[in-house]
N, C-alpha and C positions, 0 to 999 in steps of 0.2 A: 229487466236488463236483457239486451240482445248481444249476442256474443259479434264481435269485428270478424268478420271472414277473410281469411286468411286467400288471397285470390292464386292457386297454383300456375293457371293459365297464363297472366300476368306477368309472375317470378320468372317463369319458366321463357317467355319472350326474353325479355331481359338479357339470361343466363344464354340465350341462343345467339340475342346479338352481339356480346363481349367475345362468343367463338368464332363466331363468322369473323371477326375483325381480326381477332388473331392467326384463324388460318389464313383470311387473306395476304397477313403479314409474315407468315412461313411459306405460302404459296410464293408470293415474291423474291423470298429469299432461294426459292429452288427448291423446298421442300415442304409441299402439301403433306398431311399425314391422310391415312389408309386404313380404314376398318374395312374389316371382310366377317361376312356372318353367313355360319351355316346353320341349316335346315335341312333338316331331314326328314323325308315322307310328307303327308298332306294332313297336316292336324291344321285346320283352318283357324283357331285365336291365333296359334304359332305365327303363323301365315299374315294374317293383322296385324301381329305385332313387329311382324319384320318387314311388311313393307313400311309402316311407320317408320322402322331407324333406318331403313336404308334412305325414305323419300326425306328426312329429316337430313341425314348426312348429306343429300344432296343439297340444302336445305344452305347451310351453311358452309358447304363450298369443300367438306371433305369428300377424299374418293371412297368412294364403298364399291363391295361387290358381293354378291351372293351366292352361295354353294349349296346346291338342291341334290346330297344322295339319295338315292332311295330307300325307299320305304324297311326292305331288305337287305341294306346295307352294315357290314359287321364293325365289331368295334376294332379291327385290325384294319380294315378301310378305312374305318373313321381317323383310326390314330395316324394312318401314313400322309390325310388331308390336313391333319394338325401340324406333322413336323413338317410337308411342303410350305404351311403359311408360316411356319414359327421359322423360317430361312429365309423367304420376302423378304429383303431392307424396307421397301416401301408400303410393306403392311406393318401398321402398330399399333392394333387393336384389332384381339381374332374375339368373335361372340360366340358361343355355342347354345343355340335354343333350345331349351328347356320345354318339355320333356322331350328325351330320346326315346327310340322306340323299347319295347321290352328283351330282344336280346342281345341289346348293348347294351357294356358295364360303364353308365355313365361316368361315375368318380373316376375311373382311369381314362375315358378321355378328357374332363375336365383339367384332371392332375396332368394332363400332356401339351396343358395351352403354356405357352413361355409367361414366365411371371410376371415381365417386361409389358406384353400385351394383355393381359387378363385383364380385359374393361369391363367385366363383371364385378372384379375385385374379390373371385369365388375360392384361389389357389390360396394354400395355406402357407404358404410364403408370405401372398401380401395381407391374407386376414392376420400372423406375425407381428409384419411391419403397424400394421393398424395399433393392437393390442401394447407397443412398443414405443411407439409416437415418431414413427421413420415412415420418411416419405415414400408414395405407395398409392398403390388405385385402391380404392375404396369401393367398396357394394354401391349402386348407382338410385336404389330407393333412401335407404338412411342416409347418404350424400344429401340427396335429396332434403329429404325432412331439414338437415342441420342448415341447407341452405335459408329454408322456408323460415326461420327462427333468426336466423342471421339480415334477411333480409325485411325483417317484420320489425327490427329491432325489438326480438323478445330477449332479455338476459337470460343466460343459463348456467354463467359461476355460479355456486352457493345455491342454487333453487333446486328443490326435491322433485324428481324424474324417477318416472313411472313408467316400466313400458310392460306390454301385456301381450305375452307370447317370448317364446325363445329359439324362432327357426334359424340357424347359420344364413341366410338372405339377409332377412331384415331384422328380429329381435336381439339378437347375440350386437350385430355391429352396429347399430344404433345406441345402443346400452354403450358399448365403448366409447362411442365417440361425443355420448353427455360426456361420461368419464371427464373424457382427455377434455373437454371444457370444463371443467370445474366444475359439473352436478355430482349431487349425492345423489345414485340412481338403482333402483327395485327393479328386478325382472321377475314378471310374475308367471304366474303357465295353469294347467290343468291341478295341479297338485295345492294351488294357494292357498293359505286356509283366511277366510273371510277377505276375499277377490275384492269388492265394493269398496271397505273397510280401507286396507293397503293403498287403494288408488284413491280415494276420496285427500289421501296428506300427499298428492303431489300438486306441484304450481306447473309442472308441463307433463302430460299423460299421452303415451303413444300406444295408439291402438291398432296392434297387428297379431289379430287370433284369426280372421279368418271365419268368422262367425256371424250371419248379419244382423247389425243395432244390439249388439250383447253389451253393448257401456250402457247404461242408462243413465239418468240423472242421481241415480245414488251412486253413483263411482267418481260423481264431479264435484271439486271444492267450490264451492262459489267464486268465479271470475281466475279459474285456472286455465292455463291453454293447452286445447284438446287438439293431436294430431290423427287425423284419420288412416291410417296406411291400404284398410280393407276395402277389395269392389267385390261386392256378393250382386249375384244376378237373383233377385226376387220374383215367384211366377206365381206362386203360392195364393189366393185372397185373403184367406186368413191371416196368412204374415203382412202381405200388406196392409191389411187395417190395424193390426199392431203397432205398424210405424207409423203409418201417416194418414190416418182417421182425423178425417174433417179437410182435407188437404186437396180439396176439388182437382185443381187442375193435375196433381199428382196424378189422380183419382183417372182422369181422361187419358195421359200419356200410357197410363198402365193397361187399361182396356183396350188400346188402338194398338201395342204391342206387345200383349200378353206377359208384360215384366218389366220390372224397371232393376236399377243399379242402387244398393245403397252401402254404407261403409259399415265398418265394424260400430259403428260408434249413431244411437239412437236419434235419430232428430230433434227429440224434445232436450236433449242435452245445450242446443243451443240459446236454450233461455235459462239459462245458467253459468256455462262457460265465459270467459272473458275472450278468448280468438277461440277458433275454429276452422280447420282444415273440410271443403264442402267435399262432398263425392256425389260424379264427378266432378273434378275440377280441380283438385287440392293437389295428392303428392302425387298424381299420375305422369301430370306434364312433364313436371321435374325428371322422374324417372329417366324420359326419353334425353332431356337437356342433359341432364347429368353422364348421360353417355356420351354425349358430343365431346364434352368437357374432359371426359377422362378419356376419349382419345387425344384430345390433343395434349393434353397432361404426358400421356403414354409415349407422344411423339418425342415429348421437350426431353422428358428424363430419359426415354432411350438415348437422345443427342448427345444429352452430358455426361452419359457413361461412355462413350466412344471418345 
């Protein structure tokens, strides 16, 4: 048995063109919605990953803009940039890139984004509204995920949900939002006692430790569906003959750039699994769509509170 791949790429088109059609239909109406994302200093993934959402927001027809303090820059600076954007009417969605430098007190500028805009869905307000079942922005990777299950037509009332890791991003509100669908769901962490064991009785397993290929085939029920949430950068030889020995062409991509990407979740698990989330390719897309979507989310329900 070969696990169905779960296509991220794919999903994630999809979910970009039902935005573009809706901002074009607020656009029309006289009001485009407005993500603004800062950046701070020159950490270059940061860097990647923001012209992503910006070229993406352009992408689908929201205004974006970008705010580059410097390197140097204090968390009293930072804060005074949040409350100019958090007054915008036509900003509704403020980002804050992750990580800040080391002497800014990130949590206090996060806790300074309006709750309104928080398109990360990081303020404890809307992780609240989450936990509570009130409408609200949601973390944009487990959005994600629940999309990718929604759109695969996986069921997930009544099915046993496993998720492995418990970081406030992604394992905490993942785990919730099986919940609020009707799974019975495990979070499992560093402390689990027989890891494998725990995960081997779920029918949908979400893997986000952070670790690369640490699921192996003894963590999977035969024909359960596996989500990958992990990109580990692989440079190692030895780890890479661990994963994927015998895997020629792997075998070339890796030599010609000293590393390849793989998820939390081991490769040989796909001959076992019933779906499978691929990396790259699976929850990443999403990530970025998921943010389009909870800007213009952020637009509507700003609207309807005025």
């Amino acid at each position: 048995m070969t696990a169905r791949i779960l296509d991220g790429t794919k999903l994630a088109a999809e979910i970009r063109a039902e935005v573009a059609a809706e901002v074009a239909a607020m656009s029309g109406a006289g009001r485009k919605p407005g993500l603004a994302v800062v950046l701070v200093g020159h950490n270059p993934a940061s860097e990647i990953y923001v012209r992503g959402k910006v070229k993406s927001s352009q992408e689908v027809g929201i205004y974006s803009e970008q705010h580059s303090p410097p390197e140097t820059a204090t968390t009293e600076e930072l804060l005074a940039l949040i409350a100019s954007l958090n007054a915008r009417d036509e900003i509704d969605g403020i980002l804050v890139q992750l990580p800040l430098p080391a002497q800014v007190d990130a949590k206090r500028v996060l806790l300074a984004v309006d709750p309104a805009k928080d398109v990360d869905g990081f303020h404890p307000m809307n992780v609240g509204y989450l936990s509570t079942q009130r409408p609200g922005l949601v973390p944009c990777t487990p959005a994600g995920v629940m999309e990718i299950l929604r759109r695969s037509s996986i069921p997930v009332a009544g099915q046993d949900a496993v998720v492995v890791g418990r970081s406030d991003i992604v394992g905490k509100p993942v785990a919730m939002l099986l919940l609020n669908q009707n799974a019975t769901v495990t979070v499992c962490h560093s402390k689990t006692r027989d890891l494998p064991g725990v995960c081997r009785r779920a029918d949908i397993l979400v893997a986000a430790i952070g670790r690369a290929g640490m699921v192996t085939r003894d963590f999977v029920k035969p024909g359960a569906t596996v989500i990958d949430v992990g990109i580990n950068r692989v440079a190692d030889r030895a780890e890479f003959d661990r994963l994927f020995a015998g895997n020629a062409k792997r075998l070339e991509t890796f030599l010609a750039k000293g590393s390849t990407l793989v998820g939390d979740v081991h490769p040989e698990v796909a001959e076992i699994a019933g779906a499978l989330t691929p990396v790259p390719g699976g929850v990443g897309p999403l990530t970025i769509a998921m943010l389009m979507a909870n800007t213009v989310k952020a637009a509507k329900l700003r609207r309807s509170q005025k």
